[in-house]
Backbone as JSON, one array per atom type, in Angstrom:
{
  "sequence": "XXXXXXXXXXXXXXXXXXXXXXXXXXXXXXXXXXXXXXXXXXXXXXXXXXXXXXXXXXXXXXXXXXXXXXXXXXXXXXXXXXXXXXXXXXXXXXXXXXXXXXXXXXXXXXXXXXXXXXXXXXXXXXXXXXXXXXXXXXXXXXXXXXXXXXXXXXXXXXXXXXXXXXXXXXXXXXXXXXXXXXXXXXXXXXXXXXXXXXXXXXXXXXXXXXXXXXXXXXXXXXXXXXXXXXXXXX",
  "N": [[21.96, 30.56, 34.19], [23.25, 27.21, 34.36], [24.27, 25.38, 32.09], [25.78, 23.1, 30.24], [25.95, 21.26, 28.57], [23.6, 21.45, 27.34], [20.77, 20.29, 28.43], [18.31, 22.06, 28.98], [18.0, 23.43, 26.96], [15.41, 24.91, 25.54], [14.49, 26.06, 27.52], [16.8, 28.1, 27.98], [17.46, 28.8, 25.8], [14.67, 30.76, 25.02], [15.29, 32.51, 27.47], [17.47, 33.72, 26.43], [16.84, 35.19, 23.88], [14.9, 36.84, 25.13], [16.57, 38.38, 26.23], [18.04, 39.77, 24.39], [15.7, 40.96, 23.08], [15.19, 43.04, 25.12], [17.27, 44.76, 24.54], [16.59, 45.4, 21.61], [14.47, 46.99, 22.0], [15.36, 49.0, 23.87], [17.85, 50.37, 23.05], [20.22, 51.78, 23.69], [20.29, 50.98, 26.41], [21.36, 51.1, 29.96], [23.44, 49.03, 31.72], [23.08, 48.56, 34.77], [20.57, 50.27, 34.91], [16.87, 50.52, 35.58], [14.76, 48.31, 34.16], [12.73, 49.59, 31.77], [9.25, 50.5, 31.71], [7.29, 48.25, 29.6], [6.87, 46.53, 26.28], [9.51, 45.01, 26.49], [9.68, 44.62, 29.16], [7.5, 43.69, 30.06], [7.8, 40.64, 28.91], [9.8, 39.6, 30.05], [8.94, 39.71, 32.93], [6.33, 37.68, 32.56], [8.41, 35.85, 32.04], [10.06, 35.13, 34.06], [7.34, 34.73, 35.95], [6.46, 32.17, 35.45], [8.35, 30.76, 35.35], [9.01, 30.6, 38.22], [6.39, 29.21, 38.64], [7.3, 26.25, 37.63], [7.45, 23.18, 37.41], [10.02, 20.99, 39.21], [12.77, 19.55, 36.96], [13.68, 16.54, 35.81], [16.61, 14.36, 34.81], [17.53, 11.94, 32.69], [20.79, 10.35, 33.66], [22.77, 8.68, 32.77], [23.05, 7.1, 29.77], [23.78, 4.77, 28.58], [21.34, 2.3, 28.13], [21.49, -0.93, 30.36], [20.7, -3.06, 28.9], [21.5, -3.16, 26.44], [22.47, -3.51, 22.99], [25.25, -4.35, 20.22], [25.76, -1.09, 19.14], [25.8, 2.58, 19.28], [23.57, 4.63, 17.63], [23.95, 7.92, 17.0], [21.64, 11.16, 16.12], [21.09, 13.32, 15.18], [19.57, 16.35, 14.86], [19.05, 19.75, 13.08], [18.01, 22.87, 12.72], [16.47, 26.42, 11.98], [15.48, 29.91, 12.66], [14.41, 32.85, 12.2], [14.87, 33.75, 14.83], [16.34, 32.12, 16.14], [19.28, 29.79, 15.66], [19.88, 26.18, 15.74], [21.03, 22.93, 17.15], [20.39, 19.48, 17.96], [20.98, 16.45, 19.8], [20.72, 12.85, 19.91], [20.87, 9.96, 21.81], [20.74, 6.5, 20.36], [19.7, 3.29, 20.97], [19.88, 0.11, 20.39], [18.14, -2.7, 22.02], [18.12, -5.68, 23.88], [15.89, -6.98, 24.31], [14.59, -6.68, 21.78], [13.8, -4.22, 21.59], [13.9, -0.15, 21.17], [16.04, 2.15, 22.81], [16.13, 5.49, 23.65], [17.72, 8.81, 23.95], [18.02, 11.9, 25.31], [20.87, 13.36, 24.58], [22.67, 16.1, 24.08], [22.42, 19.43, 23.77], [22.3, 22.7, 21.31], [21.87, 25.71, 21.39], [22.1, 29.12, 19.57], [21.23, 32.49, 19.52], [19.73, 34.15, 16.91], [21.51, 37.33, 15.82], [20.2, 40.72, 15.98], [20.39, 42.75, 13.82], [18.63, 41.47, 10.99], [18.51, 38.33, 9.11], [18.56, 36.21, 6.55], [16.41, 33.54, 6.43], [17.03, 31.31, 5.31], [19.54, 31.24, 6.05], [19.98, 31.34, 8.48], [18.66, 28.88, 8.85], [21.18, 27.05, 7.99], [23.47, 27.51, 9.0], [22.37, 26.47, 11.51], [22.86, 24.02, 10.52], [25.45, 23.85, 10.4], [26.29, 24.16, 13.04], [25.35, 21.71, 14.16], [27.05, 19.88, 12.96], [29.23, 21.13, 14.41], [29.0, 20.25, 16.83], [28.26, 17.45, 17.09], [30.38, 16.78, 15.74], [31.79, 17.13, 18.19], [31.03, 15.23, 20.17], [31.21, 13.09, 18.97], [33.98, 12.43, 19.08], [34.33, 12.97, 22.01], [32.8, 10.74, 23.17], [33.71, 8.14, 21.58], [36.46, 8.59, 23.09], [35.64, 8.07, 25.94], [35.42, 5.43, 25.29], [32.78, 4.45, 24.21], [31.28, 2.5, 21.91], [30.78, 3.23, 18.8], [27.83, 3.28, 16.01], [26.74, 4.26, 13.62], [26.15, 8.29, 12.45], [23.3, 10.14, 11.99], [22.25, 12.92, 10.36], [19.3, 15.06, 10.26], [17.08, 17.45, 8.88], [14.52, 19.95, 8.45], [14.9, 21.86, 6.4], [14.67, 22.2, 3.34], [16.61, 23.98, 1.44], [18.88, 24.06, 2.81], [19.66, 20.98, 2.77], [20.11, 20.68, 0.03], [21.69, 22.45, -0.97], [24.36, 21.4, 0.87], [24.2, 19.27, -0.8], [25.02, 19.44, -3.53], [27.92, 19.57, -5.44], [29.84, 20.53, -7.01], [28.83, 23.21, -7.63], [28.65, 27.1, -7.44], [29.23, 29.14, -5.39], [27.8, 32.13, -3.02], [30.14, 34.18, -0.39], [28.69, 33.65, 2.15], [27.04, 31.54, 2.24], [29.37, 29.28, 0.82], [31.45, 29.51, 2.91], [30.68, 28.09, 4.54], [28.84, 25.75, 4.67], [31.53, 24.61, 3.54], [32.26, 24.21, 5.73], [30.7, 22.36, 7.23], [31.1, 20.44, 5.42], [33.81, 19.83, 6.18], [33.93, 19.04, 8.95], [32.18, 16.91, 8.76], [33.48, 14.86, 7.09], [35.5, 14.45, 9.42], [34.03, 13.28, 11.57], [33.59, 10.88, 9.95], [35.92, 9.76, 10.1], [35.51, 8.4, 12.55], [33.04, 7.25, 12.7], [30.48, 5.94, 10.46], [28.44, 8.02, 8.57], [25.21, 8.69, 8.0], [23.89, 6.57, 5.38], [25.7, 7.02, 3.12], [27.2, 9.23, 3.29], [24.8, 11.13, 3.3], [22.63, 13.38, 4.4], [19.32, 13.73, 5.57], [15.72, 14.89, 5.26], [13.09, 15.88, 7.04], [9.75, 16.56, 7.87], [8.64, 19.35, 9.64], [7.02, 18.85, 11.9], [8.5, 16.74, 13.27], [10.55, 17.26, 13.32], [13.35, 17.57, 16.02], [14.67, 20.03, 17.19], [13.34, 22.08, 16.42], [12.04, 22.78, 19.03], [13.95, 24.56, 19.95], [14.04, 26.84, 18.21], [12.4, 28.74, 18.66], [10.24, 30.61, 20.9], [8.59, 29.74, 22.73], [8.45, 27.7, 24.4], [7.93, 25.79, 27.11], [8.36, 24.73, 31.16], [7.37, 22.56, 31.26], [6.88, 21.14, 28.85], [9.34, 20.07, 28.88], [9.06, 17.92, 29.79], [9.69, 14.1, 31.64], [8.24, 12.52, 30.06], [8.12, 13.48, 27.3], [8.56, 14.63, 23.81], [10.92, 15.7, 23.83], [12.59, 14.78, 25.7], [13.2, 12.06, 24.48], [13.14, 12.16, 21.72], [11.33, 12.42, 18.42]],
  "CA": [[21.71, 29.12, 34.32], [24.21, 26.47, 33.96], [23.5, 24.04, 31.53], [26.53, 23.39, 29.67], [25.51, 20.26, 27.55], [22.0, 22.05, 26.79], [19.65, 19.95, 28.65], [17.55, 22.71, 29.46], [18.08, 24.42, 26.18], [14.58, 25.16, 25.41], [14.09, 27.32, 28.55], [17.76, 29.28, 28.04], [17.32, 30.16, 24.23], [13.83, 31.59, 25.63], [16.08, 33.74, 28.12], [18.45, 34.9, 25.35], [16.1, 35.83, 22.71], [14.23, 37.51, 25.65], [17.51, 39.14, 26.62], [18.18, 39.99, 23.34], [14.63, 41.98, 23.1], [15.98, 44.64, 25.83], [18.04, 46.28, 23.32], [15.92, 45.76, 20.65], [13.52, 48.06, 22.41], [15.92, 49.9, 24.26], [19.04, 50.26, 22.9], [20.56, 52.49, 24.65], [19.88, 51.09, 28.14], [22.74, 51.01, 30.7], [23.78, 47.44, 32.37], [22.0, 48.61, 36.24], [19.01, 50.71, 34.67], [15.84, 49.58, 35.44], [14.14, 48.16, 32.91], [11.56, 50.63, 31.3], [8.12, 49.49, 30.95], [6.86, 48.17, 27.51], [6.63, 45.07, 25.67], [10.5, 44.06, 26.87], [9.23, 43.92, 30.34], [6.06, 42.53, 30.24], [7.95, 40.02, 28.29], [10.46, 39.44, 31.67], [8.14, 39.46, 34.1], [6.15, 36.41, 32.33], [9.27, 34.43, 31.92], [10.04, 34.67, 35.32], [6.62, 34.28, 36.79], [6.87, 30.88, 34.33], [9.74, 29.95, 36.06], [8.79, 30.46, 39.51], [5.63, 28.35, 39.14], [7.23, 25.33, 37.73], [7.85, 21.87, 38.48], [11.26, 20.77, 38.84], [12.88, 18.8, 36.22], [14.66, 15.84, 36.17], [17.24, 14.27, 33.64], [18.53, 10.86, 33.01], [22.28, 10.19, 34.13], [23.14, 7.8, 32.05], [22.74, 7.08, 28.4], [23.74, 3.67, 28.11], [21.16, 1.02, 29.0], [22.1, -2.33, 30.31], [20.27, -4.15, 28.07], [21.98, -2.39, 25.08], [22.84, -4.55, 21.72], [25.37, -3.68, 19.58], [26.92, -0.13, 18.92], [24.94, 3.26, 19.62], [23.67, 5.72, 17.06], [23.42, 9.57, 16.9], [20.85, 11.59, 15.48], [21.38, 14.98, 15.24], [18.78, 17.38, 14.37], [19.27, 21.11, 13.06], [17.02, 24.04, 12.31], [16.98, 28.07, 12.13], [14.56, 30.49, 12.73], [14.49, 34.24, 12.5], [14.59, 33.92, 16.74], [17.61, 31.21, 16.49], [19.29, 28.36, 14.9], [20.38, 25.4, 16.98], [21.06, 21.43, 16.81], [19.98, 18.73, 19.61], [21.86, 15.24, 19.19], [20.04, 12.39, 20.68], [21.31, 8.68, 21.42], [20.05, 5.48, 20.07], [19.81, 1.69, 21.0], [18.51, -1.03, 20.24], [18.14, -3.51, 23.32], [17.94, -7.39, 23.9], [13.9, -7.59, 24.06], [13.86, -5.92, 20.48], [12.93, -2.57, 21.49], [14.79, 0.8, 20.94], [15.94, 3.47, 23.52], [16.46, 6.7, 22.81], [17.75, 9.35, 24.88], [19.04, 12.99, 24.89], [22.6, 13.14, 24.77], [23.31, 17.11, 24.27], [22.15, 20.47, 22.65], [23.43, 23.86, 21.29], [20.95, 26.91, 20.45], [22.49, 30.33, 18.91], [20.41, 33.67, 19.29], [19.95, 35.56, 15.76], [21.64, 38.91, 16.03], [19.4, 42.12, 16.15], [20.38, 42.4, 12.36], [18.34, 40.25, 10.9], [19.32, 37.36, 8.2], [17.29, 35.8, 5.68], [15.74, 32.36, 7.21], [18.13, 30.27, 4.8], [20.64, 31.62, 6.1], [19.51, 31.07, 9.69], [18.88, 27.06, 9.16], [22.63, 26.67, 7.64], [23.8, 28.21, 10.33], [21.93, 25.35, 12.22], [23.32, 22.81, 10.14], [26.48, 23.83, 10.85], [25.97, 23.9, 14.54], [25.05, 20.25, 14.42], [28.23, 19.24, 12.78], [30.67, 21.31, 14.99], [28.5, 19.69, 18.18], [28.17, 16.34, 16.91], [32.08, 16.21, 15.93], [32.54, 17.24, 19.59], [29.98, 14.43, 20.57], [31.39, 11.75, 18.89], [35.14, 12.76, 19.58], [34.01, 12.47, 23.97], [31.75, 9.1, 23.11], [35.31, 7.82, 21.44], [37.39, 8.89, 23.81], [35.04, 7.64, 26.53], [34.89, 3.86, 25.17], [31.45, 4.22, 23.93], [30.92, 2.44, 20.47], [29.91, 3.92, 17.62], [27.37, 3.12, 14.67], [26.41, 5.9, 12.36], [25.15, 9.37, 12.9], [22.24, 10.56, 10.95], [21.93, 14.44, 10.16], [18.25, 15.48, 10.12], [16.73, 18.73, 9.04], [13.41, 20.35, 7.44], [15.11, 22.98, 5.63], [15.32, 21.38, 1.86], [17.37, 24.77, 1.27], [19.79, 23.51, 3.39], [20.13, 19.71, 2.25], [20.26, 20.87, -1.26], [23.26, 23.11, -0.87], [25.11, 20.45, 1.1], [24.3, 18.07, -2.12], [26.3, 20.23, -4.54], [29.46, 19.15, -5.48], [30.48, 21.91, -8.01], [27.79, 24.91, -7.78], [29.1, 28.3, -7.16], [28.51, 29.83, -3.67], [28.49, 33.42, -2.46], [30.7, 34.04, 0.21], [27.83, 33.24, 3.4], [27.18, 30.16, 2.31], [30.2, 28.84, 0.42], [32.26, 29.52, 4.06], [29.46, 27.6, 5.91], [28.86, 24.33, 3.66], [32.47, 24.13, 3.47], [32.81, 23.82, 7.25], [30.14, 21.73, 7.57], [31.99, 19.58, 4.75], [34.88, 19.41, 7.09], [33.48, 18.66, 10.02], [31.53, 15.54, 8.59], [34.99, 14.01, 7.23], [36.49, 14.09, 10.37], [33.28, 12.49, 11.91], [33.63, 10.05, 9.44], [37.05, 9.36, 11.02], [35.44, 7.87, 13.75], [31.92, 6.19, 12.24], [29.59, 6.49, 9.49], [27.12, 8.85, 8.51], [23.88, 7.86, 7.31], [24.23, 5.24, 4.35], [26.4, 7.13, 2.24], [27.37, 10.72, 3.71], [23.73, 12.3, 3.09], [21.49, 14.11, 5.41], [18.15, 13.29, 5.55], [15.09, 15.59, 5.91], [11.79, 15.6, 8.04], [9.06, 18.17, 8.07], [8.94, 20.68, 11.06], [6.33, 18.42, 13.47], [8.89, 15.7, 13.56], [12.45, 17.88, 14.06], [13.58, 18.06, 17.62], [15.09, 21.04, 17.23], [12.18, 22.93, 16.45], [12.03, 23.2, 19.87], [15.05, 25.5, 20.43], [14.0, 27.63, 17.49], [11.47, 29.87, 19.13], [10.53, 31.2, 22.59], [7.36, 29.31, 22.81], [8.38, 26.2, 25.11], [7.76, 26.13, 28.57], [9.19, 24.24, 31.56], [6.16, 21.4, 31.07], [7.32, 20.72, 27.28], [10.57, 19.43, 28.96], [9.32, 16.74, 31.46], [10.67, 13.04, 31.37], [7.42, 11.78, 28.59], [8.15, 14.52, 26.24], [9.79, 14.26, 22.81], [12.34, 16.52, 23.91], [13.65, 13.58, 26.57], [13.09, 10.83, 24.11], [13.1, 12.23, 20.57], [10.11, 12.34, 18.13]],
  "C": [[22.91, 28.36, 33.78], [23.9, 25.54, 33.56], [24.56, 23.51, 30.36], [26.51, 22.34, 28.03], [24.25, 20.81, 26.97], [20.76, 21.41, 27.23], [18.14, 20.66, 28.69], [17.48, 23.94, 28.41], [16.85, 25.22, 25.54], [14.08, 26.58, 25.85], [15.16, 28.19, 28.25], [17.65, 30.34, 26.84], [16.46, 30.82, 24.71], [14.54, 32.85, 26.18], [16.74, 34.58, 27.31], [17.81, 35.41, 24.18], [15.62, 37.07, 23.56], [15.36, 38.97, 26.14], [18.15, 40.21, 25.3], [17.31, 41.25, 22.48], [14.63, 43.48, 23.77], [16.69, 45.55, 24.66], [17.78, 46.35, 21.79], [14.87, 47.28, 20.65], [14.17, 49.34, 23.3], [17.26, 49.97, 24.19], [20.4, 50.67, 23.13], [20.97, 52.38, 26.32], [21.32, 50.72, 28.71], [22.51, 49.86, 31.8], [22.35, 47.72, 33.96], [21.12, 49.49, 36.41], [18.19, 49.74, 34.64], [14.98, 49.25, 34.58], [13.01, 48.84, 32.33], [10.19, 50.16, 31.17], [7.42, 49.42, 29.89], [6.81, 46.98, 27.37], [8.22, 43.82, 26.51], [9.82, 43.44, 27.98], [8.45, 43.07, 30.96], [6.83, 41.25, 29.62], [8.78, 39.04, 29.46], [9.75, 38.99, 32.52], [7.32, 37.72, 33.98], [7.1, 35.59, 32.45], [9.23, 34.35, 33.14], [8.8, 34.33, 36.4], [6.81, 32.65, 36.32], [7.34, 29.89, 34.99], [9.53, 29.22, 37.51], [7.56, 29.26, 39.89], [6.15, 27.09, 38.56], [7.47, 24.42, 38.56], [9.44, 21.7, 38.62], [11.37, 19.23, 37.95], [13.75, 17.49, 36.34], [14.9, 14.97, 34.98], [17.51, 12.79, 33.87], [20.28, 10.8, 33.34], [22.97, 9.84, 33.44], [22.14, 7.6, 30.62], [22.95, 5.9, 27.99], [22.98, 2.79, 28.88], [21.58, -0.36, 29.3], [21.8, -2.9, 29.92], [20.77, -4.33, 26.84], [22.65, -3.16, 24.09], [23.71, -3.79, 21.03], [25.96, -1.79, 19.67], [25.68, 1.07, 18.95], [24.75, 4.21, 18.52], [23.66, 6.84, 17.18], [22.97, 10.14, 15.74], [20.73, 12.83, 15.83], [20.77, 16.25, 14.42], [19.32, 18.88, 13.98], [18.0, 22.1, 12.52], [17.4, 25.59, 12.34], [15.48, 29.13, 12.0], [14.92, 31.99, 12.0], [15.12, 34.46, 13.91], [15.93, 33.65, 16.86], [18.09, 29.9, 15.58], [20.13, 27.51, 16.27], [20.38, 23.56, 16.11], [20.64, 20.66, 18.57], [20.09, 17.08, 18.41], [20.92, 14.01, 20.4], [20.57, 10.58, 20.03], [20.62, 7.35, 21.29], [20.54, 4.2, 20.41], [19.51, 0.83, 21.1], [19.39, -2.17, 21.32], [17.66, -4.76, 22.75], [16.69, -7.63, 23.69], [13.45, -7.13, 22.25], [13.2, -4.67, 20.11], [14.23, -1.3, 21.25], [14.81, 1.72, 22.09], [16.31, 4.34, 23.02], [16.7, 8.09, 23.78], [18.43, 10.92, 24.39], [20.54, 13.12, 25.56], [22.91, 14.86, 24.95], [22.56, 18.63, 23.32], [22.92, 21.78, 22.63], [22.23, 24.52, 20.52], [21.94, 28.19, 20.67], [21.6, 31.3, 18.79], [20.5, 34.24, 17.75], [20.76, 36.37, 16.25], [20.54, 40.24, 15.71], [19.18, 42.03, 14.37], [20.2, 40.98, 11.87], [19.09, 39.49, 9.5], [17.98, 36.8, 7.78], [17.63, 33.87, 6.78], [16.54, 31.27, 6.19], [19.61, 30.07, 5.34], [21.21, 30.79, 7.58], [19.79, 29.18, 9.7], [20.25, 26.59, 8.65], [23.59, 26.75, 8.44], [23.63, 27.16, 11.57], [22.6, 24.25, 11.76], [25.1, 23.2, 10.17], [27.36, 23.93, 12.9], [26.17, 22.96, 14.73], [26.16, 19.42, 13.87], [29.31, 19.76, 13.34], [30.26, 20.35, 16.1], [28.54, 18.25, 18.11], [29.54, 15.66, 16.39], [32.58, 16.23, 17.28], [31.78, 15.7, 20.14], [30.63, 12.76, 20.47], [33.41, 11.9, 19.24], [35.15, 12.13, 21.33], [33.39, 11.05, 23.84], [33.14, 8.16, 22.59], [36.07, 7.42, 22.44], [37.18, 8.21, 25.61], [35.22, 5.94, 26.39], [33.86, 3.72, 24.51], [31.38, 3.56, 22.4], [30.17, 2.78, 19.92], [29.07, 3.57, 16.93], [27.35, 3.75, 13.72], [25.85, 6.96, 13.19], [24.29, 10.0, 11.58], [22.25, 12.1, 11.15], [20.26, 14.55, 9.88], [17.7, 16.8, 10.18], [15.59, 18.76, 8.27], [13.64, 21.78, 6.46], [15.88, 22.14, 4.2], [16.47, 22.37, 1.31], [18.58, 24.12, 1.27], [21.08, 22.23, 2.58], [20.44, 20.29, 0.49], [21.59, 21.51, -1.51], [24.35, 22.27, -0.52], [25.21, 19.14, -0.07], [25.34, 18.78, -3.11], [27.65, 19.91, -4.31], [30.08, 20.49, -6.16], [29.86, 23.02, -8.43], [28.89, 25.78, -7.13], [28.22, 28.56, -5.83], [28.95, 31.18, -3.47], [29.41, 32.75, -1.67], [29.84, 33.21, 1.66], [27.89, 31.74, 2.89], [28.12, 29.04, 1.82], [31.06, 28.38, 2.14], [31.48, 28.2, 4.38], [29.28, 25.73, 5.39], [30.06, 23.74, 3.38], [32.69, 23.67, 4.91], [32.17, 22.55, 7.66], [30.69, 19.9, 7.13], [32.83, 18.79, 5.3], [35.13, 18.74, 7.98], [32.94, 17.1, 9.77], [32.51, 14.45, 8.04], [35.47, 13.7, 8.38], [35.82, 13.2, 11.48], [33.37, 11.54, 11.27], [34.91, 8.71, 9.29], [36.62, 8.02, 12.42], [34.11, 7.06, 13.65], [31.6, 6.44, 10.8], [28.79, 7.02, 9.6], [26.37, 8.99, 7.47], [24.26, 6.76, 6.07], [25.03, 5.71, 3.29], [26.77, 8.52, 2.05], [26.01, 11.47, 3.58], [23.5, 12.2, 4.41], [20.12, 14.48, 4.91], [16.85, 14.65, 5.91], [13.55, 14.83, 6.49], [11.21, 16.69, 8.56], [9.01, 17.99, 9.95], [8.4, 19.6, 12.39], [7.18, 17.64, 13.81], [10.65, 16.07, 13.81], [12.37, 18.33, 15.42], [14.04, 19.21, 17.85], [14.93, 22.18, 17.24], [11.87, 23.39, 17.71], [12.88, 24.51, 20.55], [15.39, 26.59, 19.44], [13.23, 28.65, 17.55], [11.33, 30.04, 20.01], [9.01, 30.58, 22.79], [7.7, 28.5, 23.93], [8.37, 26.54, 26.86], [8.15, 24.86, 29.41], [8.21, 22.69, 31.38], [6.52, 20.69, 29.57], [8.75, 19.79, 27.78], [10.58, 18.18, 30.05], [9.66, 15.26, 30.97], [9.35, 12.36, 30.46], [7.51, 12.7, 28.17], [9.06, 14.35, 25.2], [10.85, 14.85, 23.12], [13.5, 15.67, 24.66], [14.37, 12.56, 25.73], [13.33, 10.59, 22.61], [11.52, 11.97, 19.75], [10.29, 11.16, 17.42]]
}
């Protein structure tokens, strides 16, 4: 599937976790063997019946409305599973009647590896996702013309935000690397707007992160239609 911005990231992580399950269960298997039957397959076969019966989807085009006031925000979710970590960036604006739009602008989900990782590890991992994607984001929106406001970071992993608060704690190596990048990344965004009221990142339990979506293999092609938080944000 070609989806290069991530519109459709919901359904692909699905595919790559699912793809990912083949050589969990058969690890061994060779590229144009047929797939053995067991849990992988049965696991295949559903996605693609899945597939075959949906609807088709359809995206907005455009991200700026014409009514649009003012300068646009981004809001850029992250999370991490066991399954996957991922970010999904979504644009804001407040319009002439006093109302807000809100639209998806772009996403990025990451499979685990086989070897697993502790689930802290996983959502940092996410939050560093969301600041390489959201430096690329606002870099093209820039470069584009588009004006800026702030971008907000949002996550439900307090782990996370807590590590990024530290100024002078000690870090292994995993997360020292990772918190520093993220570090990096949000300076150089900060090049080009502000973020949130005074460099933090904000959290928000699980029902209310968008991202949650692209952290498990649960979602189906009906979770992604044009009234769904995934279009519009929660």
């Amino acid at each position: 599937m070609y989806d290069p911005i991530g519109l459709i990231a919901p359904i692909t992580i699905k595919l790559r976790i699912a793809f990912r399950s083949v050589f969990k269960y058969h690890p061994s298997i060779e590229w144009n063997s047929p797939l053995p039957a067991g849990p992988a397959k049965d696991l295949w076969l559903d996605i693609i019946l899945l597939l075959a019966q949906s609807d088709p989807l359809t995206f907005k085009r455009c991200i700026h409305p014409s009514n649009a006031v003012g300068a646009c925000d981004l809001i850029s979710f992250f999370d991490g599973s066991d399954d996957a970590f991922a970010a999904v960036i979504y644009a804001r604006w407040e319009l002439s009647d006093g109302t807000v739009s809100v639209t998806l602008l772009c996403a990025k989900p990451r499979v685990m590896p086989l070897k697993r990782i502790s689930t802290p590890r996983s959502e940092l991992n996410g939050a560093v996702v969301a600041s390489r994607l959201t430096l690329s984001a606002v870099r093209s929106l820039s470069s584009a013309g588009m004006p800026l406001g702030r971008v907000w970071f949002i996550g439900d992993s307090e782990c996370t935000l807590a590590c990024l608060e530290k100024v002078n704690a000690p870090f292994g190596e995993f997360f020292g690397n990772r918190v520093g990048e993220v570090q990096d990344n949000q300076a150089k965004i900060e090049q080009y707007c502000q973020v949130g009221e005074n460099g933090e990142w904000w959290f928000t339990p699980s029902c209310h992160n968008a991202a949650d979506q692209l952290t498990h293999s649960n979602a189906t092609p009906a979770d992604l239609n044009a009234d769904s938080m995934w279009h519009t944000g929660p």
